[in-house]
CHARMM internal coordinates of N, CA and C (Angstrom, degrees):
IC EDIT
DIST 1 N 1 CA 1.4539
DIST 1 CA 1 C 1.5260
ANGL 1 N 1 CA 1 C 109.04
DIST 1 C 2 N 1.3832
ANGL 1 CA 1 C 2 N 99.43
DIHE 1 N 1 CA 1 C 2 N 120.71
DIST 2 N 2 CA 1.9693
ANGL 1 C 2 N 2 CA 96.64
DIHE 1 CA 1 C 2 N 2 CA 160.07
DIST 2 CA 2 C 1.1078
ANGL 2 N 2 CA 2 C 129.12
DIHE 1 C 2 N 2 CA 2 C -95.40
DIST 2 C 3 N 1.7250
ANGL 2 CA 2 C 3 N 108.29
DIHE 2 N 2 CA 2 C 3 N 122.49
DIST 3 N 3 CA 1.3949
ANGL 2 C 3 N 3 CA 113.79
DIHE 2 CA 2 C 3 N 3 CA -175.87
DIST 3 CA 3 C 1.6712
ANGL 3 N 3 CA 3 C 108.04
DIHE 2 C 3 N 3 CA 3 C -93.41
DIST 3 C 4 N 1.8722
ANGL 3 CA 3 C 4 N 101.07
DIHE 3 N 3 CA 3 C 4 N 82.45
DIST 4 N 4 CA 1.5427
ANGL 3 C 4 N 4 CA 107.27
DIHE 3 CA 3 C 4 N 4 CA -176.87
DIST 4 CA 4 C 1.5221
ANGL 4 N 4 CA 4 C 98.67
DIHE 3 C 4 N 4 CA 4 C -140.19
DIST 4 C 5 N 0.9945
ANGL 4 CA 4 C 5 N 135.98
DIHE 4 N 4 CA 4 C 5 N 125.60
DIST 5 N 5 CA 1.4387
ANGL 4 C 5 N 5 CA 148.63
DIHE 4 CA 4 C 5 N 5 CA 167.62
DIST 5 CA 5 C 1.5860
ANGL 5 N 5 CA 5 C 90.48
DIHE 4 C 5 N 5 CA 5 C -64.05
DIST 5 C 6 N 0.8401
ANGL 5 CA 5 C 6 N 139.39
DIHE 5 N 5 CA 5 C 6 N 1.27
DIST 6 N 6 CA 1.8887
ANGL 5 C 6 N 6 CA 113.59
DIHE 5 CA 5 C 6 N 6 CA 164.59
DIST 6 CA 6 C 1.1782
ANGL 6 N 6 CA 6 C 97.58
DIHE 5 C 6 N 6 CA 6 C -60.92
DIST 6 C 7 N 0.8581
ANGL 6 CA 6 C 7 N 133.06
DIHE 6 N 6 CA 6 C 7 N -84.38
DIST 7 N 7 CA 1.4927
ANGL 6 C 7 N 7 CA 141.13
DIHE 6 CA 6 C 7 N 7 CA -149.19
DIST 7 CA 7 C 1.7313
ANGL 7 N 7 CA 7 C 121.51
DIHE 6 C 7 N 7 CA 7 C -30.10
DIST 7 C 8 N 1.5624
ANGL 7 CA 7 C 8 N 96.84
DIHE 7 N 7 CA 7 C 8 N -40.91
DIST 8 N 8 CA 1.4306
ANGL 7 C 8 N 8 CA 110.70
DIHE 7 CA 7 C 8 N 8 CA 165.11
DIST 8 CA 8 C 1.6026
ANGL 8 N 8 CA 8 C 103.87
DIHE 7 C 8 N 8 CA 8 C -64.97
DIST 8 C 9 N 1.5214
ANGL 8 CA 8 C 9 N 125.72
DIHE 8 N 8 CA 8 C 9 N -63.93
DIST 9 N 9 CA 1.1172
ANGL 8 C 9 N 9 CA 123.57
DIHE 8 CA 8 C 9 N 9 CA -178.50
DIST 9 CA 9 C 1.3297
ANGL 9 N 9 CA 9 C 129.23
DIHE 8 C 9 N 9 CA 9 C -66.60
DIST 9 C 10 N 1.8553
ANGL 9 CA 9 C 10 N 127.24
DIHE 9 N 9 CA 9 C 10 N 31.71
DIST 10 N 10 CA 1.0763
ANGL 9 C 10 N 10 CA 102.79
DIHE 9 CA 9 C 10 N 10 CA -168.98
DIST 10 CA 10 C 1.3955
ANGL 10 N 10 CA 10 C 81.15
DIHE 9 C 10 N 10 CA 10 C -123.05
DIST 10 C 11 N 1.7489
ANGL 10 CA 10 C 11 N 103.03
DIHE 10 N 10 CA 10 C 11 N 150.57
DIST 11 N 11 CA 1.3515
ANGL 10 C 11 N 11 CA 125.83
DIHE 10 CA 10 C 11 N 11 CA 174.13
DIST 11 CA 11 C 1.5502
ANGL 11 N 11 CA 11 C 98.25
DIHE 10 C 11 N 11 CA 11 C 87.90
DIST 11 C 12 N 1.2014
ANGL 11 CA 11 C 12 N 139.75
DIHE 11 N 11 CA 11 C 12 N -5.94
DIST 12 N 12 CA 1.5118
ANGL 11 C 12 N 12 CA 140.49
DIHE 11 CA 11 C 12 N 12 CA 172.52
DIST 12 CA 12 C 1.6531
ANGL 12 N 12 CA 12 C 83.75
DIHE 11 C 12 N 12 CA 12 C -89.69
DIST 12 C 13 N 2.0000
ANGL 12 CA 12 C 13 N 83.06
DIHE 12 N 12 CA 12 C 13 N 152.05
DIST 13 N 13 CA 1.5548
ANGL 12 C 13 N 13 CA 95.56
DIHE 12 CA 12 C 13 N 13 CA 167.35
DIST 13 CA 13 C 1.6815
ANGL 13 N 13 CA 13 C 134.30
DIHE 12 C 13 N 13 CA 13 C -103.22
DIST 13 C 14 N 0.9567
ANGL 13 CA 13 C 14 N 148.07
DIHE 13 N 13 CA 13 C 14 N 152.40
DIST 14 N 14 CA 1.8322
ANGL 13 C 14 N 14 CA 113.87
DIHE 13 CA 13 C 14 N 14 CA -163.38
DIST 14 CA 14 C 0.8887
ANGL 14 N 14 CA 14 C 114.56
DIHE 13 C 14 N 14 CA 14 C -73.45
DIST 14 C 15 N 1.2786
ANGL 14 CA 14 C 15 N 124.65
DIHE 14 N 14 CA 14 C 15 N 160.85
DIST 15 N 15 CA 1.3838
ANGL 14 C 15 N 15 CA 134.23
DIHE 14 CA 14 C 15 N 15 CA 162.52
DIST 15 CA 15 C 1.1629
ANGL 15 N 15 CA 15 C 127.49
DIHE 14 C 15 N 15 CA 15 C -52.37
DIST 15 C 16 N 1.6515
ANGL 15 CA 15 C 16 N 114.42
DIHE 15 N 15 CA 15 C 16 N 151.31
DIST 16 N 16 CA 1.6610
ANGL 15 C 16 N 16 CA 102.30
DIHE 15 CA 15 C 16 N 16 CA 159.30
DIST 16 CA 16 C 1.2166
ANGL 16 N 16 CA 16 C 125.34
DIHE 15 C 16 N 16 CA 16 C -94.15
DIST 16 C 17 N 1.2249
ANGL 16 CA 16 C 17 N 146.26
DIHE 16 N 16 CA 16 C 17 N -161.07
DIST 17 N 17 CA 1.2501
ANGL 16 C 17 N 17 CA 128.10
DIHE 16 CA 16 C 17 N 17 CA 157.51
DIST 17 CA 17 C 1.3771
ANGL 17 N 17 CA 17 C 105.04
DIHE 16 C 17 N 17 CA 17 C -75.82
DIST 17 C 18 N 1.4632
ANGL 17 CA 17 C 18 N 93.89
DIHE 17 N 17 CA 17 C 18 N -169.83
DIST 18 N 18 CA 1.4501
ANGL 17 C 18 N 18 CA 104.51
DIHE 17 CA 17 C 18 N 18 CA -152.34
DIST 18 CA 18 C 2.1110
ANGL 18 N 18 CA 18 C 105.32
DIHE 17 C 18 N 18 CA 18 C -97.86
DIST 18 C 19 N 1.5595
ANGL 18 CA 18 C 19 N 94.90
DIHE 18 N 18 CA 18 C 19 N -28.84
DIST 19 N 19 CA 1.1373
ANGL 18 C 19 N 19 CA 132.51
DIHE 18 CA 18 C 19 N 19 CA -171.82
DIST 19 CA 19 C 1.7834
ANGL 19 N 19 CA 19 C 130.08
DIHE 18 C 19 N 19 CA 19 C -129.94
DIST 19 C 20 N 1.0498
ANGL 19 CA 19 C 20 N 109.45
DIHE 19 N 19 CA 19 C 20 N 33.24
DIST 20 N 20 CA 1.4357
ANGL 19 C 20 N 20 CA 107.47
DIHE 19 CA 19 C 20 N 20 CA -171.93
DIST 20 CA 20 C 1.4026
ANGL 20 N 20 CA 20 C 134.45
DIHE 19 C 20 N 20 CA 20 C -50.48
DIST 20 C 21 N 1.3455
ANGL 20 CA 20 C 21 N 114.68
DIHE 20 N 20 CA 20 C 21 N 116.99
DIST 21 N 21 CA 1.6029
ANGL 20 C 21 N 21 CA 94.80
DIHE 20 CA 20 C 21 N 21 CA -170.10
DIST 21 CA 21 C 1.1414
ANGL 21 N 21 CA 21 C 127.64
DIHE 20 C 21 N 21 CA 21 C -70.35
DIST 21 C 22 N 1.1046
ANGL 21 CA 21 C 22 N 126.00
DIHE 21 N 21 CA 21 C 22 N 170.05
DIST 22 N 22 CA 1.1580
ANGL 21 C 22 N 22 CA 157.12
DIHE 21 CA 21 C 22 N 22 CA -168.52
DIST 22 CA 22 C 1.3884
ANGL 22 N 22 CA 22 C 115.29
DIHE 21 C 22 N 22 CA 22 C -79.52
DIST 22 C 23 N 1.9165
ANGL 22 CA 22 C 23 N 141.66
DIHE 22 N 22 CA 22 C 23 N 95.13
DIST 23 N 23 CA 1.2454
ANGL 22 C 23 N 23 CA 112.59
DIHE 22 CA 22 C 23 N 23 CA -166.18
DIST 23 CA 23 C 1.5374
ANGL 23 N 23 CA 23 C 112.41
DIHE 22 C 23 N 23 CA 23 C -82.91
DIST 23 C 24 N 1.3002
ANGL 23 CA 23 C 24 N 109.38
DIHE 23 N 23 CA 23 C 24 N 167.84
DIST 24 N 24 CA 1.5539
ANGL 23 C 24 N 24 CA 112.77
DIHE 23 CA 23 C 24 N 24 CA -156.30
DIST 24 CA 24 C 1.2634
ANGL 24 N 24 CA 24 C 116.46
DIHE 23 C 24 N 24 CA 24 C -69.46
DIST 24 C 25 N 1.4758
ANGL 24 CA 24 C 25 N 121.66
DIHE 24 N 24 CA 24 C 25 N -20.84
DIST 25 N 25 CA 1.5093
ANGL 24 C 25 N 25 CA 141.53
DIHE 24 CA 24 C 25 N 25 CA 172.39
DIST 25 CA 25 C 1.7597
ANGL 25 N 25 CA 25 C 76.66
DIHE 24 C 25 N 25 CA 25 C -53.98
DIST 25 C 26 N 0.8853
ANGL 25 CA 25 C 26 N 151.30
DIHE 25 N 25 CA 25 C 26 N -76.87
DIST 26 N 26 CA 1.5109
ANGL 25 C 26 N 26 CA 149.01
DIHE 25 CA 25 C 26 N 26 CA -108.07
DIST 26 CA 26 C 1.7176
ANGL 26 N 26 CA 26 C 111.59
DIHE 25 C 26 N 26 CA 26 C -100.73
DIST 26 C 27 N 1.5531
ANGL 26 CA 26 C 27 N 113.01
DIHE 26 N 26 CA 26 C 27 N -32.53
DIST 27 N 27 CA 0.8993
ANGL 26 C 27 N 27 CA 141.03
DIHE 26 CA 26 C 27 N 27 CA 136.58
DIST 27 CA 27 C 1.4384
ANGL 27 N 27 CA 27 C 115.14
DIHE 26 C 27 N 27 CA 27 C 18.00
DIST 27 C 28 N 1.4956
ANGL 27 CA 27 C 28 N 112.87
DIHE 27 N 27 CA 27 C 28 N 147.22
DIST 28 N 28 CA 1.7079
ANGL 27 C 28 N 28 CA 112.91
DIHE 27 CA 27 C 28 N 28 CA 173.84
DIST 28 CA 28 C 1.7724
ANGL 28 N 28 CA 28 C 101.94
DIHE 27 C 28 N 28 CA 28 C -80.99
DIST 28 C 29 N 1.6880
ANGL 28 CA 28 C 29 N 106.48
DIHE 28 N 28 CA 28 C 29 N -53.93
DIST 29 N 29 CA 0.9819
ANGL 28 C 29 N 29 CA 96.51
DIHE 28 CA 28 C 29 N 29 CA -176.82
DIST 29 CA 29 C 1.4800
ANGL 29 N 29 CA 29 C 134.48
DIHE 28 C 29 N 29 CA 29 C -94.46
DIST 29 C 30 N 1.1194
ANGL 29 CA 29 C 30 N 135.36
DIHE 29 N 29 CA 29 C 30 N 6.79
DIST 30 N 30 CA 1.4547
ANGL 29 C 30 N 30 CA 151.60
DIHE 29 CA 29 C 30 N 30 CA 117.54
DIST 30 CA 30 C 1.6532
ANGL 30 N 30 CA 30 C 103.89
DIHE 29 C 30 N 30 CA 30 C -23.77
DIST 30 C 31 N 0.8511
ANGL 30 CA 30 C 31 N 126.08
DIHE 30 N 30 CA 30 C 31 N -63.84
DIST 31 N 31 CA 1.3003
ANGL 30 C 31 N 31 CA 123.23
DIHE 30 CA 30 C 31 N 31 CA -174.39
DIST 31 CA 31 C 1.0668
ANGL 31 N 31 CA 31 C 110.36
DIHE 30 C 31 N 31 CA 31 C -56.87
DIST 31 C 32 N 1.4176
ANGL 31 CA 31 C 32 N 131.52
DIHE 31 N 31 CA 31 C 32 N -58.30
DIST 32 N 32 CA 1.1206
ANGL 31 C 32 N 32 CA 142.97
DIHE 31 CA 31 C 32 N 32 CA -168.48
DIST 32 CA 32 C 1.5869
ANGL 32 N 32 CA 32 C 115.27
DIHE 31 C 32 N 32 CA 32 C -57.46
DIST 32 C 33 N 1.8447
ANGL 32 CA 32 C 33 N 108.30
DIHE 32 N 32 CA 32 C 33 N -40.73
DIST 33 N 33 CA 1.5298
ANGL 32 C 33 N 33 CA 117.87
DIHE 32 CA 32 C 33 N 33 CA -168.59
DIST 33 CA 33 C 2.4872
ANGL 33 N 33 CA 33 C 92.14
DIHE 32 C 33 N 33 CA 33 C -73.74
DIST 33 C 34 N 1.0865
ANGL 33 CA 33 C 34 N 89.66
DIHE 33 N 33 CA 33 C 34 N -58.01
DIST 34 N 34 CA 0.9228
ANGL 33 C 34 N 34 CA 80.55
DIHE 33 CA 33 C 34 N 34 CA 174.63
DIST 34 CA 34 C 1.8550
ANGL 34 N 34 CA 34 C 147.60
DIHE 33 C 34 N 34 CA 34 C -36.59
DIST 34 C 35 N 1.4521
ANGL 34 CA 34 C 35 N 87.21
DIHE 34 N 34 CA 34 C 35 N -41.71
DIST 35 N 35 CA 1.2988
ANGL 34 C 35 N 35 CA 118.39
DIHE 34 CA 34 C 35 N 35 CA 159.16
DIST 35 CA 35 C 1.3627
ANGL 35 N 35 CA 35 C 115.97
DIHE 34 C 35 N 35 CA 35 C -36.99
DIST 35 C 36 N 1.7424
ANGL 35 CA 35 C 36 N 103.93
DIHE 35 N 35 CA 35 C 36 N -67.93
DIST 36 N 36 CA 1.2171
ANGL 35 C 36 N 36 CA 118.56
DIHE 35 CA 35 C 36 N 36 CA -174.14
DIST 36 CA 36 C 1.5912
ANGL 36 N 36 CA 36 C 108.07
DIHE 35 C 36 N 36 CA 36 C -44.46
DIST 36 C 37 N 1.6222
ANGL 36 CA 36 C 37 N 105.31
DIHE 36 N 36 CA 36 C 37 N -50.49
DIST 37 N 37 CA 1.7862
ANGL 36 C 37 N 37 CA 115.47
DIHE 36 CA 36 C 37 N 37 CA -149.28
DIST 37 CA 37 C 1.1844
ANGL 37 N 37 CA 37 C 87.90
DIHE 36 C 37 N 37 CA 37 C -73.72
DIST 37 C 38 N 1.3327
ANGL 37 CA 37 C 38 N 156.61
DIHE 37 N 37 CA 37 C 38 N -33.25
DIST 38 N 38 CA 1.2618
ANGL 37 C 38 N 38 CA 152.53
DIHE 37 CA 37 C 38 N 38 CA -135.33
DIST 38 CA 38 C 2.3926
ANGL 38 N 38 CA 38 C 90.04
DIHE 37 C 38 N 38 CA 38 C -104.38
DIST 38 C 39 N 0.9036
ANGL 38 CA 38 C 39 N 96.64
DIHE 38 N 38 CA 38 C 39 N -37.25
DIST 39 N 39 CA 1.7745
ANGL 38 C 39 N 39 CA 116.09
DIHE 38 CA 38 C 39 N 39 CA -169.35
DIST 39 CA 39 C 1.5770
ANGL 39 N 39 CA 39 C 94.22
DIHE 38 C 39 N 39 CA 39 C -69.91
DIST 39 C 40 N 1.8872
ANGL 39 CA 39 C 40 N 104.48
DIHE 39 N 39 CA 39 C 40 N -45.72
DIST 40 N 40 CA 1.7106
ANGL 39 C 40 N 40 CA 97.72
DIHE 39 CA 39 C 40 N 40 CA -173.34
DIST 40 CA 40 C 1.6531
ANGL 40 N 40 CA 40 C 92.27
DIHE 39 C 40 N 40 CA 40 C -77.97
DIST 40 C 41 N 1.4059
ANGL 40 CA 40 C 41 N 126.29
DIHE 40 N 40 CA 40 C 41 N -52.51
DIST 41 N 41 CA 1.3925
ANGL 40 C 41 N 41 CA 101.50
DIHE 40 CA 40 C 41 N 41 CA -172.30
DIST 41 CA 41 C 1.3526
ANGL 41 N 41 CA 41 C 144.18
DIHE 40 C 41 N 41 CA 41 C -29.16
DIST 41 C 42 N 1.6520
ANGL 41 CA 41 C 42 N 99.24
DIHE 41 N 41 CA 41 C 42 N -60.96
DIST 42 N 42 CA 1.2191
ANGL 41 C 42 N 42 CA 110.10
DIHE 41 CA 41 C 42 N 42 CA 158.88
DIST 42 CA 42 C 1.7786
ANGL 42 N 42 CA 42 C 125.52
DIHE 41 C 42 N 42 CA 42 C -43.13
DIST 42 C 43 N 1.3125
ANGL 42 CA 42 C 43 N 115.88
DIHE 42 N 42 CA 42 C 43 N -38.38
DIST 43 N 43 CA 1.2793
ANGL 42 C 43 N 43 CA 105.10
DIHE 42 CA 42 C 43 N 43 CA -168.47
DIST 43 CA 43 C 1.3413
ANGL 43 N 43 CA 43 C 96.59
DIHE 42 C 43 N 43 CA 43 C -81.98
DIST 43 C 44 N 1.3142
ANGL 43 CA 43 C 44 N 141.16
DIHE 43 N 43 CA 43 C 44 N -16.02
DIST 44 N 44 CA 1.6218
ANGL 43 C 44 N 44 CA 144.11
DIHE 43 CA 43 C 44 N 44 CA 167.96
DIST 44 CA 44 C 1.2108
ANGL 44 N 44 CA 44 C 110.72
DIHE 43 C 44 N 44 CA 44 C -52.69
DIST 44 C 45 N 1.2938
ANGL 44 CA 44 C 45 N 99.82
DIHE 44 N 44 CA 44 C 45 N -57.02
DIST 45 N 45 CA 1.7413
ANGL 44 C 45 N 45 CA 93.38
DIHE 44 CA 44 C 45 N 45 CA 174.58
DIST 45 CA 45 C 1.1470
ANGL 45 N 45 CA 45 C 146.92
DIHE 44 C 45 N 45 CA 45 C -87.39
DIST 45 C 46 N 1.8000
ANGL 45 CA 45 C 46 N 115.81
DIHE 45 N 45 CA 45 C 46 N -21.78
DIST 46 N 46 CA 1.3315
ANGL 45 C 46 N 46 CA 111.68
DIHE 45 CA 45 C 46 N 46 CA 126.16
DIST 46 CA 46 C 1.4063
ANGL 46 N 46 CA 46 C 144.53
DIHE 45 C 46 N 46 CA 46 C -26.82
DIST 46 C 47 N 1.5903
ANGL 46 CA 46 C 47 N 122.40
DIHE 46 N 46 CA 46 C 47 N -44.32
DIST 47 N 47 CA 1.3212
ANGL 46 C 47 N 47 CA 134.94
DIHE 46 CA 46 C 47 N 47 CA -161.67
DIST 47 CA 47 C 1.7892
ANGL 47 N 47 CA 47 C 91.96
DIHE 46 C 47 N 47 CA 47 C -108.13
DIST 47 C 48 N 0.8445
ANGL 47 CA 47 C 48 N 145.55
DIHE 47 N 47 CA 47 C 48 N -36.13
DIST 48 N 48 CA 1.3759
ANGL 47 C 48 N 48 CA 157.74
DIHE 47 CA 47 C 48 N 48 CA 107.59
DIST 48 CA 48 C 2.1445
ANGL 48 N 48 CA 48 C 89.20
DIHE 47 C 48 N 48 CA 48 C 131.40
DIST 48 C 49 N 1.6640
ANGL 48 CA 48 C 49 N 95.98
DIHE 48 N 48 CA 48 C 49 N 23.34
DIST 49 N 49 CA 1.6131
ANGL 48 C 49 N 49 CA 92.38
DIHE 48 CA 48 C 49 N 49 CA -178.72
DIST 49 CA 49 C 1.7454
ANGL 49 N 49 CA 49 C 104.06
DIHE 48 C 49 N 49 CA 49 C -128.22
DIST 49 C 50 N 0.6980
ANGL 49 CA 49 C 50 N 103.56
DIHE 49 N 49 CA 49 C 50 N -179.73
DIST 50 N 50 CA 1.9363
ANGL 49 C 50 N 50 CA 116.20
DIHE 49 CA 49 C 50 N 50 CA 164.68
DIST 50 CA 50 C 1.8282
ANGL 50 N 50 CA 50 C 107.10
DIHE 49 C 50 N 50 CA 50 C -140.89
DIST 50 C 51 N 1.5091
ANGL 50 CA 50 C 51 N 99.31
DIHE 50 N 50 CA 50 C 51 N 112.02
DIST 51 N 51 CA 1.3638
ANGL 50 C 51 N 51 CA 103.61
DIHE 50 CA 50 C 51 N 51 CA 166.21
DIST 51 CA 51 C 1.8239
ANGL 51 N 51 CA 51 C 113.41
DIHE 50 C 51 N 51 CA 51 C -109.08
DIST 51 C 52 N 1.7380
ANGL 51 CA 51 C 52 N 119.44
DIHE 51 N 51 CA 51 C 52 N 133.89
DIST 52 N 52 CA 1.0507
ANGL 51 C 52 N 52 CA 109.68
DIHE 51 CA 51 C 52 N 52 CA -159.81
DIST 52 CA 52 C 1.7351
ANGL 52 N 52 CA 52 C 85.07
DIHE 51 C 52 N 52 CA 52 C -102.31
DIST 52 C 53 N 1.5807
ANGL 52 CA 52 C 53 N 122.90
DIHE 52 N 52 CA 52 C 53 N 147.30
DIST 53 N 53 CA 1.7044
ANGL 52 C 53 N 53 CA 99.01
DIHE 52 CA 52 C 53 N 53 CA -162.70
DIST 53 CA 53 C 2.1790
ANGL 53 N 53 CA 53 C 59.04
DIHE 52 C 53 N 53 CA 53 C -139.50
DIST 53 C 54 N 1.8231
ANGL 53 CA 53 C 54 N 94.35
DIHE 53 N 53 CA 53 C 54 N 121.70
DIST 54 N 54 CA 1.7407
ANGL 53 C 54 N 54 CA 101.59
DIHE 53 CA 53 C 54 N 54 CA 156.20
DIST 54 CA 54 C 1.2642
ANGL 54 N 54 CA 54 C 68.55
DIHE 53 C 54 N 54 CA 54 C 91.76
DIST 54 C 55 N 0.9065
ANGL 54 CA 54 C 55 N 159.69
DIHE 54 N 54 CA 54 C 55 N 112.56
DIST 55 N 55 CA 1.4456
ANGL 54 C 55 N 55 CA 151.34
DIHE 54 CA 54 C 55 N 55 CA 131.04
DIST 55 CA 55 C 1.9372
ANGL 55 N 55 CA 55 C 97.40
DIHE 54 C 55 N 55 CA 55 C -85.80
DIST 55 C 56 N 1.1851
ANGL 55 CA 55 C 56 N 111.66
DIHE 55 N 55 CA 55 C 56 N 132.98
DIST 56 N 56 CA 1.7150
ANGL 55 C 56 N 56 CA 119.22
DIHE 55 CA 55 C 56 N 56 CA 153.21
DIST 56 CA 56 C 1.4763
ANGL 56 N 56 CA 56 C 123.89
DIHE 55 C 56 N 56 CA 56 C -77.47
DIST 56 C 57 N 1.5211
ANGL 56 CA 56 C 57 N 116.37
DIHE 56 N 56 CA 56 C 57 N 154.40
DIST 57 N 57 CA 1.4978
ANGL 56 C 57 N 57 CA 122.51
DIHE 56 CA 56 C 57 N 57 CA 177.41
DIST 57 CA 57 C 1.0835
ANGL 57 N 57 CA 57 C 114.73
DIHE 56 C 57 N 57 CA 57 C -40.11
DIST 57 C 58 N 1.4374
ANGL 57 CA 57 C 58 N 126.34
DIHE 57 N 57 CA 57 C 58 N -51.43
DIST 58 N 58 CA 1.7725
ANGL 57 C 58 N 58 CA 125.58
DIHE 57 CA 57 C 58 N 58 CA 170.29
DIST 58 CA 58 C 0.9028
ANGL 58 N 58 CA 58 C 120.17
DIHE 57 C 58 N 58 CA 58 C -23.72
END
COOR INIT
IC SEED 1 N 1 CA 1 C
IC BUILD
């Protein structure tokens, strides 16, 4: 007797997981930040200035 699980596994194909994640590009909030940067770009270059309004000590 062979104690080898091939035998069960042969001619089956592997599995995937069960749960694959999700890469972060793909993301709700990845999407969303991105969103944003692409929304401020545009308004940069339209407005073609940066005003800092409250600026902090940093």
């Amino acid at each position: 007797m062979i104690d080898d699980d091939s035998a069960v596994a042969e001619g089956s194909e592997p599995t995937a997981p069960a749960n694959p994640r999700t890469p972060y590009s793909q993301r709700p909030v990845a999407r969303a930040r991105r969103e944003k940067a692409h929304e401020l770009i545009e308004r940069l270059v339209a407005e073609g200035r940066v005003r800092i309004t409250d600026p902090d000590v940093d």
